[in-house]
N, C-alpha and C positions, 0 to 999 in steps of 0.2 A: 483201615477198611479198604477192601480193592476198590479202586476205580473201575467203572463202566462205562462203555461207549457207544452208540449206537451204530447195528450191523449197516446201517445205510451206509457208513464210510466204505466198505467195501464193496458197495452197489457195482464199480466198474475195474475192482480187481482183478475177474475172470479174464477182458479181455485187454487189460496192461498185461496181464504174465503172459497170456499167449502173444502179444506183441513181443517178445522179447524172448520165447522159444519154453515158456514154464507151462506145465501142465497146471493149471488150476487148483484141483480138487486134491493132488499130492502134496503141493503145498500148504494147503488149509489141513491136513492132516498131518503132517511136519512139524506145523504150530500148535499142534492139538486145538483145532479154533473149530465147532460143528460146520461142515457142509450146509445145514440149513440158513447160516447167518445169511450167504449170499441169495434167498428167497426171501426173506419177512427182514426188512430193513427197518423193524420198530425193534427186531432181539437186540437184550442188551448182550454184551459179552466181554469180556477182559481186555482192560487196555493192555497190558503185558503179554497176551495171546498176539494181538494185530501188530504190536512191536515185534514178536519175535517171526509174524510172517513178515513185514515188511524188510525187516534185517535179513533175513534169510533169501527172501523176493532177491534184492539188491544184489548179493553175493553169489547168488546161483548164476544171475544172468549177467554179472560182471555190469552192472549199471549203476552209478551213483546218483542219479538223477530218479529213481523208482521211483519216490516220496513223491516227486514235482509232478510224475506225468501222471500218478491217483491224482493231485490235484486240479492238473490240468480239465481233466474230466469229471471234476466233483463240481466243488461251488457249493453256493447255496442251493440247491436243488436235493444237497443230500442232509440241510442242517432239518430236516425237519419242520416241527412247528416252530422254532425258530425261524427259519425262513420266514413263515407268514408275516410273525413280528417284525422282524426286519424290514420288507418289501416294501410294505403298508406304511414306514413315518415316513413324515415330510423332508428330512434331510439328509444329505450323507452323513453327517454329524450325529444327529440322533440316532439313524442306523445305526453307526458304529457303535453309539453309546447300547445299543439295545444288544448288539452282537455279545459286546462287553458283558451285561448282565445276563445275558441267559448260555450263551454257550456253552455253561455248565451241565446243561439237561442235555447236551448231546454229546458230551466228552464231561467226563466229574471232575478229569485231571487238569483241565486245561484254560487258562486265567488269561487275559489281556489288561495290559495297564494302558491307559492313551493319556499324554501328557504332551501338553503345550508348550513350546519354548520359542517366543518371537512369535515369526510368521509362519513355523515350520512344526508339525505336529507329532510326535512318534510311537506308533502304536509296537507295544513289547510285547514278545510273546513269552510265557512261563507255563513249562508242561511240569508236574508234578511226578516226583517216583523216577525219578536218573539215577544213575551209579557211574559219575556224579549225577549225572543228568540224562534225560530222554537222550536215544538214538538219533543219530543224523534222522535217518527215513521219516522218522515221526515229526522230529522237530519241522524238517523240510514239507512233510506234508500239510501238517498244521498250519503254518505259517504261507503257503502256497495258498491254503482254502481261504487264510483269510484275504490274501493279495485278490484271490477269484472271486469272492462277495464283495469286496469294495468294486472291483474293474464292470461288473455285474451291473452294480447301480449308476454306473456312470453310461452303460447300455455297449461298453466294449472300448480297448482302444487308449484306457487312461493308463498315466504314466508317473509312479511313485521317483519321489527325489531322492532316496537309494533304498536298496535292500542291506541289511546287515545278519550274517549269519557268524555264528560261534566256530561252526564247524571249518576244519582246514581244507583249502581250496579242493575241485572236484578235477577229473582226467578230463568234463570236459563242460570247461567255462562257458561254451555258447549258448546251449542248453539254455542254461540261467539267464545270463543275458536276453534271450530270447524271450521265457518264459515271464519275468519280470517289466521286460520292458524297459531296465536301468540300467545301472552300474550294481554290480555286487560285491559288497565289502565281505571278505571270507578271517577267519581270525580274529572275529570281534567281540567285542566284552557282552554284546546283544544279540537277543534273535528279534530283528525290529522290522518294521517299514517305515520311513519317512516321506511325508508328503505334505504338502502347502497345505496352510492353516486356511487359507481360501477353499480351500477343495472340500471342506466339511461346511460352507455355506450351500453347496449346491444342492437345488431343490430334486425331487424325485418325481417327474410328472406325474405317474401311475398311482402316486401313496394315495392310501386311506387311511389317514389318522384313527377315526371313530374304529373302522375295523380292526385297527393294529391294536389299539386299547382293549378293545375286546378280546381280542385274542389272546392279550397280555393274562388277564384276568383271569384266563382259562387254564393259561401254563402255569401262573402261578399257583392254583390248587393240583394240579397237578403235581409240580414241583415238591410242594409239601407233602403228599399221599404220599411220594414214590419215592421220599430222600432215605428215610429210613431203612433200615436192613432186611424186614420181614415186609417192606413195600416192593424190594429189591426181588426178593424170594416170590413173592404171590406175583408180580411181572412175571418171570423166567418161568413160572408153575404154568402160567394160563397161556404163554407160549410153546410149553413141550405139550401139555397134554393131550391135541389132538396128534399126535407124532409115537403115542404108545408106548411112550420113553421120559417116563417125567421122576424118577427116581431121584432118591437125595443124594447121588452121586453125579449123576449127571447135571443138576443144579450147581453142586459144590463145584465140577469143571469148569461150568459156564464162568463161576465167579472166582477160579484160579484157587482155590482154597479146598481144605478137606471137609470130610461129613463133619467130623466133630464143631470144627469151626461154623457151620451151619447153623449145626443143634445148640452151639453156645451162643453165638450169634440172636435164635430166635428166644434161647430163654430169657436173656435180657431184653428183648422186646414182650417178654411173656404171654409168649405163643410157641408150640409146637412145629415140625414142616408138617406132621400128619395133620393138623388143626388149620394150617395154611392151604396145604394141597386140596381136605376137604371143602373146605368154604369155599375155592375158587372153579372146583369142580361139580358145587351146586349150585354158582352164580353163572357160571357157564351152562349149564342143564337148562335154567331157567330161562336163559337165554335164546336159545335154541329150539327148544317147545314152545315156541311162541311161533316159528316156522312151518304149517300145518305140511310143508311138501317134506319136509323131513320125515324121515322113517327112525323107530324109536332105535335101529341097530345102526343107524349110521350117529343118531344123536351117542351112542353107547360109545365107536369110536372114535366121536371128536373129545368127550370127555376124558378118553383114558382107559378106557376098559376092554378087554379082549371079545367078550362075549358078551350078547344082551342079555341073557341071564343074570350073569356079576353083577350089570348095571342097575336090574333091577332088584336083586338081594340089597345093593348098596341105598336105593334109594329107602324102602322098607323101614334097611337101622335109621336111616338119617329123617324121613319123615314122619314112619308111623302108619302108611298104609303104601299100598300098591300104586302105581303109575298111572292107571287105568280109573283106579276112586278117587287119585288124585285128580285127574282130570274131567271127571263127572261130578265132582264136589267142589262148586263156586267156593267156598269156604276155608276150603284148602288152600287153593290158589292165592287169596286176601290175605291167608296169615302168610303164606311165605313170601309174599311181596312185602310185608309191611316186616322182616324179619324175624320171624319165631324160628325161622333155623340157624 
């Protein structure tokens, strides 16, 4: 199954490549990755897509540091609802452990192990899907965001007892140095951070436990809605369709694979993408007429549709009557709220 990653990593893309001489929106079309990812930082999109920008990023403008300076500018700021979880426990400790369990919902490929040894802690980073392994940029990225969530909770300024990366040394060591804070081990069997086993007792003044619980609770059905393939599919559907562009091919881009893969994909979920696209483009409808300042041609194309006409031929097959009797008929409303469509 492809890995998905949320478009917010590339929230500060635009202005690292122009820092270093790359036109933006050429490179996002190099990597075949949509222009829209850098506006709506909830689209999922191909981890394989942002590798081959970020690899490409690097080698256009002769930098091997590209990975570091996204990171630099990311943090937790771009993990999402993750972030909330995180911010909210009481420790660096917990945090980490929280980082650990969910940073899956913001990267699918991307794993942490934290393991104690003595007084010295070492968090490992493992990206999924390498030839042998993830790309310098990504790994370096990766591994940078998590250096910027821990330094994050410590309110700035904190200082890991090394970095250890796999990849063979850069043109230019300071960079690192700088960016880290440490010493950098280059040529290593790990892509790690180590730091004091004391440093995961420090408390977080700001947390709220009761709200991080909470929150947790929220990701986790989340989680489960959206792990699956035709959760994956109805995400991507309810993000293209006000864009007039929600075809099964442009889903299949997002997700690095072909229609077929799609349509096999959904039958073993035993659904259709026409049964997917529909449902998410009546739950969106529904959504929206609830909005009296809307106009029913502009509600036509957020759902998809070219013309309020189509819109309203498509509602017809899918309800049963008009827009119009739909909306003068309490009764109507009750059943499609409580699911008869």
């Amino acid at each position: 199954m492809t890995d998905l990653i949320r478009s917010a990593c590339l929230t500060h893309y635009p202005e690292v490549a122009r820092s270093v001489g790359l036109d933006p929106q050429a490179m996002l079309r190099k990597a075949r990755l949509p222009i829209a990812c850098l506006s709506h930082q909830n689209m999922r999109i191909a981890v394989t897509g942002v590798r081959r920008l970020l690899e490409a990023s690097a080698l256009a403008a002769g930098v091997d540091e590209f990975g570091l300076r996204m990171a630099e500018r990311g943090g937790l700021s771009n993990l999402g609802p993750v972030a909330l979880i995180i911010r909210d426990q009481p420790t660096v400790g917990s945090a980490l452990d929280a980082l650990s369990r969910y940073i899956h919902i913001h990267h699918e490929g991307m794993r942490l192990a934290i393991e104690p040894h003595g007084d010295t802690v070492i968090v490992t980073l493992f990206l999924r899907g390498g030839r042998p392994r993830a790309p310098r940029q990504s790994i370096e990225m990766a591994i940078g965001t998590v250096y910027s969530v821990i330094n994050s909770l410590f309110g700035g300024g904190w200082r890991p007892l090394e970095v250890h990366l796999m990849n063979p040394p850069p043109r230019n060591r300071a960079y690192y140095r700088k960016f880290f804070n440490c010493d950098v081990a280059f040529n290593s069997e790990i892509d790690a951070i180590l730091l004091p086993a004391r440093d995961l007792e420090r408390t977080i003044p700001t947390a709220h436990p009761l709200i991080a619980r909470y929150v947790e609770s929220r990701v986790d059905e989340f989680d489960a809605q959206h792990n699956s393939w035709d959760g994956k599919v109805a995400q991507l559907v309810r993000m293209l369709l006000p864009g007039g562009d929600c075809s099964i091919d442009r889903v299949a881009r997002h997700l690095a694979c072909n229609r077929r893969t799609v349509h096999r994909r959904l039958a073993d979920c035993g659904t259709t993408f026409s049964e997917v696209l529909d449902a998410q483009r009546a739950d969106l409808f529904m959504h929206l007429i609830k909005d009296p300042s809307r106009s029913l041609a502009e509600i036509s194309v957020m759902i998809g549709f070219s013309a309020q006409s189509a819109m309203s031929r498509w509602f017809r097959g899918r309800f049963g009557c008009s827009i119009s009797e739909w909306r003068n008929d309490p009764r109507e409303r009750v059943l499609a709220a409580v699911g008869r469509w």
